[in-house]
C-alpha positions in Angstrom: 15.9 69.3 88.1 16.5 67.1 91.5 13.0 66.4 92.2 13.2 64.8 88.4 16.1 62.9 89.4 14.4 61.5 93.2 11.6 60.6 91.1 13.4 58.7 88.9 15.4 56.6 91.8 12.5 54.0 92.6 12.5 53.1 89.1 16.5 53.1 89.1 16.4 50.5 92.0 13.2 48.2 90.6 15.8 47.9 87.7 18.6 47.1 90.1 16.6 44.6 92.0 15.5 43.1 88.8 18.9 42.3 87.9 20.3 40.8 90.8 17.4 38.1 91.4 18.0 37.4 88.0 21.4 36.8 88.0 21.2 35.4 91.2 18.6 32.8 89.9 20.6 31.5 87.4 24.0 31.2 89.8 22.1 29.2 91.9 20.7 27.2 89.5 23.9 26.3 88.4 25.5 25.7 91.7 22.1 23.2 92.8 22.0 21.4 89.8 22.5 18.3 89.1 25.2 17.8 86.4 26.0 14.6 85.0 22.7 12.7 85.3 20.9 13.7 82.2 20.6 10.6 80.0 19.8 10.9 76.4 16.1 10.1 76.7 15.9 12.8 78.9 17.5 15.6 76.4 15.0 14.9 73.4 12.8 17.9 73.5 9.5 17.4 74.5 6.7 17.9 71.6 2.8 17.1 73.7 3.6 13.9 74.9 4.8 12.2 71.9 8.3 10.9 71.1 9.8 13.0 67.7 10.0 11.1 64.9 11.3 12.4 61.6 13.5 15.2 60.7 13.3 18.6 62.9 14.0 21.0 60.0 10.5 20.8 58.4 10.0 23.7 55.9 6.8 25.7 56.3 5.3 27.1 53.7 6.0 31.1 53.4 1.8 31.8 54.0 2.6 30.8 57.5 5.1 33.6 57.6 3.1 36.1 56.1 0.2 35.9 57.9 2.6 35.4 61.3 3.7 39.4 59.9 -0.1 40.4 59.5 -0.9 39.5 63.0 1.8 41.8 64.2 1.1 44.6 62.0 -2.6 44.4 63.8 -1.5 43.6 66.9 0.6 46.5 66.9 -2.1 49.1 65.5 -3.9 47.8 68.9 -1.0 48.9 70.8 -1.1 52.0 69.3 -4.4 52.8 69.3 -5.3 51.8 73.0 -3.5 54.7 74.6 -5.0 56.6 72.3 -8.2 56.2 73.4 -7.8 56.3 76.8 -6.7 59.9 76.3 -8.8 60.9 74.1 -11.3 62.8 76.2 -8.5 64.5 77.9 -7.2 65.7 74.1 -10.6 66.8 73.3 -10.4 69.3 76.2 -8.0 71.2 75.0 -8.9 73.5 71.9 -5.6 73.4 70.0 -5.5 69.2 69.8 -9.3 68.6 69.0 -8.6 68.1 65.7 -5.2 67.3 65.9 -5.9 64.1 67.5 -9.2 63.2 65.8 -7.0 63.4 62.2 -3.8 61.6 63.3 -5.6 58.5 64.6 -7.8 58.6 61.4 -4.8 59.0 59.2 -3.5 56.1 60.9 -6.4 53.8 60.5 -6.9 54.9 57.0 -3.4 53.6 56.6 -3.7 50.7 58.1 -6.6 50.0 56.3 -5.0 50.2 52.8 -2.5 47.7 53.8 -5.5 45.3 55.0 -7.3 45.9 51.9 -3.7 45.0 49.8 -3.3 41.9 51.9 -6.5 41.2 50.9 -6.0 41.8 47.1 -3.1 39.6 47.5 -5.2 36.5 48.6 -3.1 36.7 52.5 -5.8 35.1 54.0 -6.3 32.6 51.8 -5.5 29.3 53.4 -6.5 26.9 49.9 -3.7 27.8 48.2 
């Protein structure tokens, strides 16, 4: 159970370290910076180069939304199916998960295939309308 524990400690301090350059990035940020000299041209965010003109709260249509969800969906299936395939071969050498992993990975493709074929079927991808 110690040797668990030492192993665990280099990953205890990366975490540590991590923390204090971060907080010690943004105290000295705010003890070098300059306060007081931003004008109000300088404050208008900053959109390629162009000054904004117009109101900032445009609505977007809810198609940009949706398909904003569909590219996570697939990105995460990517996520998910990357480590699986890097194991794979390993899976395959063992008798009892042959199968095991062969079926869980298609289950979850066939899944994630029914809900591209429903996006579909719901015009998703259709930019026209």
């Amino acid at each position: 159970m110690s040797s668990q524990l030492e192993q665990f400690i280099p990953v205890l301090m990366l975490g540590a370290f991590a923390v204090i350059v971060t907080v010690g990035m943004l105290l000295l940020s705010v003890v070098l910076g300059r306060r007081g000299r931003n004008s109000r041209m300088k404050n208008i965010a900053y959109e390629c180069g162009m000054i904004p003109i117009g109101p900032s709260n445009v609505r977007l249509s809810v198609k940009f939304y949706l398909v904003a969800m569909l590219f996570i969906l697939f990105d995460i299936e990517v996520v998910f199916l990357y480590p699986w395939a890097v194991i794979y071969r390993e899976l395959l050498a063992e008798p009892a998960m042959k199968n095991v992993a062969l079926i869980s990975m298609v289950s979850f493709l066939g899944i994630l295939f029914a809900g591209y074929l429903y996006a579909v079927k719901k015009g998703a991808f259709d930019w026209k309308d």
